[in-house]
PyMOL CGO cylinders between C-alpha atoms (Angstrom):
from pymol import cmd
from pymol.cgo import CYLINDER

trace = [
    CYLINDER, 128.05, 100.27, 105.29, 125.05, 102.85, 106.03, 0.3, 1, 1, 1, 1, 1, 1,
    CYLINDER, 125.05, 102.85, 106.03, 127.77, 105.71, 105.83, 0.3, 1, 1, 1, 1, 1, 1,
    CYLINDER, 127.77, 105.71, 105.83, 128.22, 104.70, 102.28, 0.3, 1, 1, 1, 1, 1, 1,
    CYLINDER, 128.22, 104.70, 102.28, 124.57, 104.32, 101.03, 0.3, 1, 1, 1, 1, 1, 1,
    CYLINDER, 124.57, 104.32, 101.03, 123.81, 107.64, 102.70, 0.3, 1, 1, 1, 1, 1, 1,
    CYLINDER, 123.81, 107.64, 102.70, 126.81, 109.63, 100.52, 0.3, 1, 1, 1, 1, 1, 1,
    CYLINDER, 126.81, 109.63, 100.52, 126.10, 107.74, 97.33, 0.3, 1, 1, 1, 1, 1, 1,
    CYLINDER, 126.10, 107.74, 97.33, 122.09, 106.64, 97.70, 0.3, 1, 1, 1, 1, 1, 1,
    CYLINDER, 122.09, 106.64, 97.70, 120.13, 108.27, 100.77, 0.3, 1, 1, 1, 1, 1, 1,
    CYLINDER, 120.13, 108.27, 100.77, 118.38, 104.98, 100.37, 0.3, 1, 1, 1, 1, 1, 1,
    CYLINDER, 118.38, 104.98, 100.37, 117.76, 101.64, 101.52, 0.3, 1, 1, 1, 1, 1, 1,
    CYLINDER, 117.76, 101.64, 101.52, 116.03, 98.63, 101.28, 0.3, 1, 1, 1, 1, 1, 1,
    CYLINDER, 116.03, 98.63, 101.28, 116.25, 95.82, 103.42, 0.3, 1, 1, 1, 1, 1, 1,
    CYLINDER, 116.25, 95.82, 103.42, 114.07, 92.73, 103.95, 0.3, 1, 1, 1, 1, 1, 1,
    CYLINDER, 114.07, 92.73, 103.95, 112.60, 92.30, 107.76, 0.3, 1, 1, 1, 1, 1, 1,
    CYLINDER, 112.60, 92.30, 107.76, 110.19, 89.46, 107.37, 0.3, 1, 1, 1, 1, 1, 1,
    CYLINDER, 110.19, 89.46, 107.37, 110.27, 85.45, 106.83, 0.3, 1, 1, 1, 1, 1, 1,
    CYLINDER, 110.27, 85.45, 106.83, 111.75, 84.97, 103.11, 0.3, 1, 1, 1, 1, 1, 1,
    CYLINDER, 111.75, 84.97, 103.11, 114.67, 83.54, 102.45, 0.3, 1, 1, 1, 1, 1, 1,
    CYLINDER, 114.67, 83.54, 102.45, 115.80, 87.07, 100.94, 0.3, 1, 1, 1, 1, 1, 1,
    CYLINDER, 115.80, 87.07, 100.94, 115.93, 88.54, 105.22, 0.3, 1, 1, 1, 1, 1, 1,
    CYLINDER, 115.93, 88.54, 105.22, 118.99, 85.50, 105.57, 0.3, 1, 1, 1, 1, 1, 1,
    CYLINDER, 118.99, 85.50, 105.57, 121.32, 86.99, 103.09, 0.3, 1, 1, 1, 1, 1, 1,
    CYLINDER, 121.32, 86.99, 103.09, 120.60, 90.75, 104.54, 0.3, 1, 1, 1, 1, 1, 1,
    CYLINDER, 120.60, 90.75, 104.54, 122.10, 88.84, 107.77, 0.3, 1, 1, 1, 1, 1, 1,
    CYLINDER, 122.10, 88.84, 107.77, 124.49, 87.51, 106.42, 0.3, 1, 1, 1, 1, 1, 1,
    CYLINDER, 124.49, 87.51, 106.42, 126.55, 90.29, 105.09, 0.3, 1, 1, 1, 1, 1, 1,
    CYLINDER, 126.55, 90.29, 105.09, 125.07, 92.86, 107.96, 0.3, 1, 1, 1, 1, 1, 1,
    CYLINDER, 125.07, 92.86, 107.96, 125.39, 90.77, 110.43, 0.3, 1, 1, 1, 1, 1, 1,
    CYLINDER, 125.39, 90.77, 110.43, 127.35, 87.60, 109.96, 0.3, 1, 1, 1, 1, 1, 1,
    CYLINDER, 127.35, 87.60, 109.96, 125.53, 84.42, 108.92, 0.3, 1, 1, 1, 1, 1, 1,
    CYLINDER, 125.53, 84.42, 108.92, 125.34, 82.63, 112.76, 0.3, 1, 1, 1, 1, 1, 1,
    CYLINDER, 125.34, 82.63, 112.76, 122.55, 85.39, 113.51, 0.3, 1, 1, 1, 1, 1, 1,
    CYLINDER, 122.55, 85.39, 113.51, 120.21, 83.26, 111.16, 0.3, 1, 1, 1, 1, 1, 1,
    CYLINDER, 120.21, 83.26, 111.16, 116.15, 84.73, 110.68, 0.3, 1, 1, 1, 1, 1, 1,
    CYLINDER, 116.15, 84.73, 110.68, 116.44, 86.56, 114.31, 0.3, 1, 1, 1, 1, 1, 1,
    CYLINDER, 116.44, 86.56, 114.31, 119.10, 89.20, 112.57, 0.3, 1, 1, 1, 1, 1, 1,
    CYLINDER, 119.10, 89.20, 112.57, 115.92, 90.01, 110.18, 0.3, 1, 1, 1, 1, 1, 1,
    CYLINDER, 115.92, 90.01, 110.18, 114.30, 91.01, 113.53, 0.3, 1, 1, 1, 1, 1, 1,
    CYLINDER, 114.30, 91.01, 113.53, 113.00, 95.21, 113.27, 0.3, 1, 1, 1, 1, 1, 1,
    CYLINDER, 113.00, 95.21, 113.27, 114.51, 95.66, 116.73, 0.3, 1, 1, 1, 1, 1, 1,
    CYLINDER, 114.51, 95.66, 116.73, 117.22, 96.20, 117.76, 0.3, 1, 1, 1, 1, 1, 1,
    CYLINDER, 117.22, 96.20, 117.76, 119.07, 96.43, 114.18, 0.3, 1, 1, 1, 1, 1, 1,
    CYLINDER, 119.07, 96.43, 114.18, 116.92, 98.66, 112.35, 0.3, 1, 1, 1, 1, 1, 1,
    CYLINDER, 116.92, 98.66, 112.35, 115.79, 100.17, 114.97, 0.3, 1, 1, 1, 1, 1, 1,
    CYLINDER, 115.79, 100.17, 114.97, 119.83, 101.59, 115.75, 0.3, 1, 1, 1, 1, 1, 1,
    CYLINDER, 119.83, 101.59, 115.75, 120.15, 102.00, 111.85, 0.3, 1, 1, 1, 1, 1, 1,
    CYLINDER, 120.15, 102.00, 111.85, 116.67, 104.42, 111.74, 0.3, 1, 1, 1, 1, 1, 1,
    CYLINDER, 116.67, 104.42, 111.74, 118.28, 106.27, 115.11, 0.3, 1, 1, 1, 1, 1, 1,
    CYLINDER, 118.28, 106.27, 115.11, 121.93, 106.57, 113.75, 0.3, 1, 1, 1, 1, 1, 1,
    CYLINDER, 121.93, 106.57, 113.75, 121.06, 107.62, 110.51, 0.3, 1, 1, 1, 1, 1, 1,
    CYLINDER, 121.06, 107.62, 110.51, 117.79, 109.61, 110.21, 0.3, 1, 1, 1, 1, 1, 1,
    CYLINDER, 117.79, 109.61, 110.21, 118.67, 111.01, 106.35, 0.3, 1, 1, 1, 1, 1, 1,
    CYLINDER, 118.67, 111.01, 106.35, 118.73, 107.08, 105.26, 0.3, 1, 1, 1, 1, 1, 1,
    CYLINDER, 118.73, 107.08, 105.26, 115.17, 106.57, 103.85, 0.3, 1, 1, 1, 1, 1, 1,
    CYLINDER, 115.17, 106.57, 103.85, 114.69, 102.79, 104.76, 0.3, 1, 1, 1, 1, 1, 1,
    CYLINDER, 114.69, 102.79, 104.76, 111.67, 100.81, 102.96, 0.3, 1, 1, 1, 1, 1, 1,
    CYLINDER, 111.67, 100.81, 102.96, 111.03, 97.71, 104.96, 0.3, 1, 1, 1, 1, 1, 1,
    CYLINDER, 111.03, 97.71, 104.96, 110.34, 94.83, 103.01, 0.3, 1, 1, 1, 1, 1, 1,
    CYLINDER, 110.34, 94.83, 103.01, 107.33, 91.80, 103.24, 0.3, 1, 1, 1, 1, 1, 1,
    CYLINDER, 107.33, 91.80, 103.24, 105.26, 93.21, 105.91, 0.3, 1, 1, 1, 1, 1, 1,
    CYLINDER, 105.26, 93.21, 105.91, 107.73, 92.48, 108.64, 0.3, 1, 1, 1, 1, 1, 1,
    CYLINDER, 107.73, 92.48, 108.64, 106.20, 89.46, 109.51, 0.3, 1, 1, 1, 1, 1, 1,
    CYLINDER, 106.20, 89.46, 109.51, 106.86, 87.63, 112.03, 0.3, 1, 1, 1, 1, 1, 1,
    CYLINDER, 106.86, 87.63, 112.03, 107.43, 91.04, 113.46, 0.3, 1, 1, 1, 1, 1, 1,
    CYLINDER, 107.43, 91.04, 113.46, 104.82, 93.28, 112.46, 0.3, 1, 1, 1, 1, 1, 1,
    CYLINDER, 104.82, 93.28, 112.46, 104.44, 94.65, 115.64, 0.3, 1, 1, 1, 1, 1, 1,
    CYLINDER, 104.44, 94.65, 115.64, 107.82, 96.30, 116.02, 0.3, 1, 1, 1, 1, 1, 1,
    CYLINDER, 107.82, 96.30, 116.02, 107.79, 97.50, 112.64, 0.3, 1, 1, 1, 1, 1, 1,
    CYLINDER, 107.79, 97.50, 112.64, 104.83, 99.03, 113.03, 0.3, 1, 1, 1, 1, 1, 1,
    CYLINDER, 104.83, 99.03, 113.03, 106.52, 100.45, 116.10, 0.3, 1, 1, 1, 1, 1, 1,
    CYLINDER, 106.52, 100.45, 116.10, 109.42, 101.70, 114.14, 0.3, 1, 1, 1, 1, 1, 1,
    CYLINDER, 109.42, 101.70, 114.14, 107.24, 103.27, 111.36, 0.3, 1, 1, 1, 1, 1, 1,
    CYLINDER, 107.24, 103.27, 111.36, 105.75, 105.42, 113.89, 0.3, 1, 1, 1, 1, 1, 1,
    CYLINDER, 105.75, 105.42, 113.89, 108.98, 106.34, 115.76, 0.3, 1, 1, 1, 1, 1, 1,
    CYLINDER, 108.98, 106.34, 115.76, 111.02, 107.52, 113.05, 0.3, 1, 1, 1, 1, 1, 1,
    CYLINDER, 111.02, 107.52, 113.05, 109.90, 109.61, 109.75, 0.3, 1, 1, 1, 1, 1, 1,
    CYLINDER, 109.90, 109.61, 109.75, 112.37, 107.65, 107.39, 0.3, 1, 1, 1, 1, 1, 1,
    CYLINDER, 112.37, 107.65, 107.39, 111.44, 104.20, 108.06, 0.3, 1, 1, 1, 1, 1, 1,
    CYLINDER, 111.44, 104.20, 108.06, 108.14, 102.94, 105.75, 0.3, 1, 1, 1, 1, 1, 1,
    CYLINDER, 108.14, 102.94, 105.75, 106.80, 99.34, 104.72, 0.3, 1, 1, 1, 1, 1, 1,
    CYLINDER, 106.80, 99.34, 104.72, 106.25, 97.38, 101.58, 0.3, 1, 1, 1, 1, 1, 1,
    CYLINDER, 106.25, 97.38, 101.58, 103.73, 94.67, 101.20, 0.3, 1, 1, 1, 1, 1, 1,
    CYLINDER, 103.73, 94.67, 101.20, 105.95, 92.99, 98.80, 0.3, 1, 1, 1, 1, 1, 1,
    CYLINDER, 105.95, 92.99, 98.80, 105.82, 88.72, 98.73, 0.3, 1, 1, 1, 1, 1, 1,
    CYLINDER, 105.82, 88.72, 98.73, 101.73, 89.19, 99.91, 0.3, 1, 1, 1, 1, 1, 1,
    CYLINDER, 101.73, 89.19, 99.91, 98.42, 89.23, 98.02, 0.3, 1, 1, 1, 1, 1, 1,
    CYLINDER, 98.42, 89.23, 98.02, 96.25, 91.39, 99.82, 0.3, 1, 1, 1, 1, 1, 1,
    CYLINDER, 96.25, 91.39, 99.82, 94.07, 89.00, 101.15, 0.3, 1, 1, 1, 1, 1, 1,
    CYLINDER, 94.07, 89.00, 101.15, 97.07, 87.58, 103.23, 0.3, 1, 1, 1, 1, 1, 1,
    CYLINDER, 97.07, 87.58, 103.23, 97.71, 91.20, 104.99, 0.3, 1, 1, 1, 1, 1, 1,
    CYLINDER, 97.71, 91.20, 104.99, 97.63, 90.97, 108.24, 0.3, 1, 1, 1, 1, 1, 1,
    CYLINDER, 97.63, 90.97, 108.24, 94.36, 92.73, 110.21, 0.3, 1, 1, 1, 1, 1, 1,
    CYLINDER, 94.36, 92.73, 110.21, 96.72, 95.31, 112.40, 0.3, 1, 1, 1, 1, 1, 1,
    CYLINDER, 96.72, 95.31, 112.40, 98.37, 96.21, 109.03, 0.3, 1, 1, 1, 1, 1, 1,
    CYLINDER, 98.37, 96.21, 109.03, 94.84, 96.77, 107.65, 0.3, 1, 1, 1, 1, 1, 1,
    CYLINDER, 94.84, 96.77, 107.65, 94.31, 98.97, 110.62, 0.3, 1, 1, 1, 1, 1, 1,
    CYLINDER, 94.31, 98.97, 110.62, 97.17, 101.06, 110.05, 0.3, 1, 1, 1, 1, 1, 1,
    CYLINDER, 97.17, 101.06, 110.05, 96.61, 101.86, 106.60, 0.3, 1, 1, 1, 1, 1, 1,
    CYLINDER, 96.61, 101.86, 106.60, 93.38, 103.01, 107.23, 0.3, 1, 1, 1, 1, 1, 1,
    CYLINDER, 93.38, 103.01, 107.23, 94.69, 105.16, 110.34, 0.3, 1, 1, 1, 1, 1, 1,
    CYLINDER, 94.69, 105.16, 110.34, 96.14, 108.69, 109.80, 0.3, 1, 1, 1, 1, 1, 1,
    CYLINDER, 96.14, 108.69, 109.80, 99.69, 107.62, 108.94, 0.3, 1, 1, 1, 1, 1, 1,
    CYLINDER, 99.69, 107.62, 108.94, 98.75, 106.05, 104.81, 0.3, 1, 1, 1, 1, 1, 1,
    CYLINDER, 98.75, 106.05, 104.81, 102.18, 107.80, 103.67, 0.3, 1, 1, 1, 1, 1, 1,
    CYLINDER, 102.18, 107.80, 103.67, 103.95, 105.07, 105.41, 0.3, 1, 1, 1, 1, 1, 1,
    CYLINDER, 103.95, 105.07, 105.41, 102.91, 101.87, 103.41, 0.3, 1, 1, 1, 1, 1, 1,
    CYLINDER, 102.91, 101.87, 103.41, 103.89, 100.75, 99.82, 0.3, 1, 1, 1, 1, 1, 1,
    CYLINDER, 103.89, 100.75, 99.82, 102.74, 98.65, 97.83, 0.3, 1, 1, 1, 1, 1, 1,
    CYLINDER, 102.74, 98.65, 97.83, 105.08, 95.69, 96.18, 0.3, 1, 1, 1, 1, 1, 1,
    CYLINDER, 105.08, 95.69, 96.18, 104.61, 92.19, 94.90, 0.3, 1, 1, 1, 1, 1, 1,
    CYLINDER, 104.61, 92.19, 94.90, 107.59, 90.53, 94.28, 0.3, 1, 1, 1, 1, 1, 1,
    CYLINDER, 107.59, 90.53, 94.28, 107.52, 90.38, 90.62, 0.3, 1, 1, 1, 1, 1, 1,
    CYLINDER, 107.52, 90.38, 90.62, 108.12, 87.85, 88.66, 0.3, 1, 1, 1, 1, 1, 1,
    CYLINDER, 108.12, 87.85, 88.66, 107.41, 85.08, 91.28, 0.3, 1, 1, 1, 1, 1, 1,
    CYLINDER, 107.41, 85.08, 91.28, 104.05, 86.90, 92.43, 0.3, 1, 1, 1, 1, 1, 1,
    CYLINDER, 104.05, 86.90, 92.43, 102.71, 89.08, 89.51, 0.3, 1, 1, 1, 1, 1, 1,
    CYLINDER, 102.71, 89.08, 89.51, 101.33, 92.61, 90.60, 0.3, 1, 1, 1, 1, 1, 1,
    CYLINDER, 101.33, 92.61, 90.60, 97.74, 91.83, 89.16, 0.3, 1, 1, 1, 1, 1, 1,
    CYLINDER, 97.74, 91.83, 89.16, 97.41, 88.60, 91.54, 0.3, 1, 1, 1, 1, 1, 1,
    CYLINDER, 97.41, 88.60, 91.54, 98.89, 90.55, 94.71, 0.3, 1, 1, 1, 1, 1, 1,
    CYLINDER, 98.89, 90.55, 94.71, 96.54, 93.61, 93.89, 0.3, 1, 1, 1, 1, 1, 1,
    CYLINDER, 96.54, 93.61, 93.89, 93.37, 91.46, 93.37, 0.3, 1, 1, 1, 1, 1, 1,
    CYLINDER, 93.37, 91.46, 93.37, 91.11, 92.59, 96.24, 0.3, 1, 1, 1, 1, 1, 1,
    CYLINDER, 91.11, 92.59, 96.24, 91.89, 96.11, 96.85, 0.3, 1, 1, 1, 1, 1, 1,
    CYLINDER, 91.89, 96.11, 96.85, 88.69, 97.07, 97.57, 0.3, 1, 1, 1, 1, 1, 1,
    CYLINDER, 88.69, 97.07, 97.57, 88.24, 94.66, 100.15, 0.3, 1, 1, 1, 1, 1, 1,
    CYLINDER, 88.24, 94.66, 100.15, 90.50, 96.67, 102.68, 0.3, 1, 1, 1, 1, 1, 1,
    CYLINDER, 90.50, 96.67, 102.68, 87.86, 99.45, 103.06, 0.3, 1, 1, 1, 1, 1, 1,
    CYLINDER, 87.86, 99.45, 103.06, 90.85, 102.54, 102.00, 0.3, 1, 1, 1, 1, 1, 1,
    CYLINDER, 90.85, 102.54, 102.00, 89.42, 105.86, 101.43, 0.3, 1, 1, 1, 1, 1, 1,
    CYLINDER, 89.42, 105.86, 101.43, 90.66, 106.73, 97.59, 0.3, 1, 1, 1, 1, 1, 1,
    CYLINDER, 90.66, 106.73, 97.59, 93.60, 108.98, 99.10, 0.3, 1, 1, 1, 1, 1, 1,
    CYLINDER, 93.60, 108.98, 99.10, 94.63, 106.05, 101.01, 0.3, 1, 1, 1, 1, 1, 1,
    CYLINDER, 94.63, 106.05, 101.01, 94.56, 103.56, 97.90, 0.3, 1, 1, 1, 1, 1, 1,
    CYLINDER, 94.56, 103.56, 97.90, 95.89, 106.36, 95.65, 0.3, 1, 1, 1, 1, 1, 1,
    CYLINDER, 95.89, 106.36, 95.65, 98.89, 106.62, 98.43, 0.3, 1, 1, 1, 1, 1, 1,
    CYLINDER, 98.89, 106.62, 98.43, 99.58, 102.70, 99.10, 0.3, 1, 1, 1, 1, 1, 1,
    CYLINDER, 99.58, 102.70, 99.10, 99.25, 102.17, 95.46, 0.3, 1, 1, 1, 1, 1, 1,
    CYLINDER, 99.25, 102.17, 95.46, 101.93, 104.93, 93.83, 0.3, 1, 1, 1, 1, 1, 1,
    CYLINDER, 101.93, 104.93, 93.83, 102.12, 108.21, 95.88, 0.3, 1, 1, 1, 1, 1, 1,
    CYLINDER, 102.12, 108.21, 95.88, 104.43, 107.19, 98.64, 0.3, 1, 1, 1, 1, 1, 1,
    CYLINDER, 104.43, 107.19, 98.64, 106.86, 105.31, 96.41, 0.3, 1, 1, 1, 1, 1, 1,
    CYLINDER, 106.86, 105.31, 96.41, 107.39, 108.20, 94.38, 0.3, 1, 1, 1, 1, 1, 1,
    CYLINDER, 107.39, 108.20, 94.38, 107.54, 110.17, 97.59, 0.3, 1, 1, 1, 1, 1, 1,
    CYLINDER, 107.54, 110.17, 97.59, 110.44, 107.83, 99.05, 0.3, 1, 1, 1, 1, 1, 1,
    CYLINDER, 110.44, 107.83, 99.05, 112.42, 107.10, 95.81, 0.3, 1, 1, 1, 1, 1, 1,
    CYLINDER, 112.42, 107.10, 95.81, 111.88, 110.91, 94.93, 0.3, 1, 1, 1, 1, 1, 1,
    CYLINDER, 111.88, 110.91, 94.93, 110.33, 109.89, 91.06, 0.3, 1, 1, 1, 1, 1, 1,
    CYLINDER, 110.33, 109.89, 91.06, 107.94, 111.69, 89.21, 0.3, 1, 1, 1, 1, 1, 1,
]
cmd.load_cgo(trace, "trace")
C-alpha cells in the first residue's frame, strides 16, 4: 500500500491518536482485531517512516495517548511531522507545548478538524503558548505548505 502512495502521492496521512478515525486506519492497514493499539506510533509507523523515507507522513490528533513516541518518531526521521487536528489549543498537551517552542517548529501543523471543530474555536488562545512569531508563523501555515509542497 505505501509502494503505491509513494509512486502516485509521496504523501500520507494517517491518524495515530484516540478518535474513532485511528480504528478505520487499522482496519484496512492492519486488519480490524488490532483495535486502538494498531493506531499505536510504534512499531507501525515507526517501520513505515524507516522503509520508506521519501513518504512524507503527517501524523494526525497529537498522537495522544502516545505522544511520547511520536514525539520520538518526529525526531528520528525527517519525513514524519504532527497535526494538532481534533484539539483547541488549550487542550495541547504541556510536552507538545515544549516541543514547539524547542528548535524543531518545522515539525508541527496546525489542524482542527473542520466542520465538527471550526478553526477559529481550535485557534482561540494562540498566544497563550508563549511561540516566538517564526514559530506561530510556522505551526500556523509555513510547514503545511512545506509538506504538501503549496504555495
Amino acid at each position: 500500500m505505501y509502494e503505491a502512495v509513494c509512486k502516485h502521492f509521496s504523501m500520507s496521512v494517517v491518524t495515530k491518536g484516540q478518535p474513532s478515525a485511528s480504528i478505520a486506519f487499522c482496519a484496512c492497514s492492519l486488519g480490524a482485531a488490532q483495535g486502538i493499539r494498531a493506531g499505536r506510533p510504534i512499531p507501525y509507523l515507526d517501520r513505515v517512516a524507516l522503509e520508506f523515507p521519501e513518504l512524507r507522513i503527517v501524523g494526525g490528533h497529537i498522537g495522544v495517548p502516545w505522544l511520547d513516541e511520536m514525539l520520538s518518531l518526529l525526531m528520528k526521521y525527517p519525513n514524519v511531522f504532527i497535526d494538532t487536528s481534533a484539539y483547541k489549543v488549550r487542550r495541547y498537551p504541556k510536552d507538545l507545548v515544549d516541543y514547539m517552542r524547542g528548535s524543531k517548529t518545522h515539525k508541527v501543523l496546525f489542524g482542527s478538524n473542520h466542520p465538527f471543530w471550526p478553526a477559529s474555536g481550535c485557534i482561540a488562545g494562540i498566544d497563550d503558548l508563549g511561540l516566538n512569531d517564526n514559530a506561530k508563523a510556522l505551526f500556523l501555515s509555513e510547514n503545511a505548505k512545506c509538506v504538501f509542497k503549496i504555495g
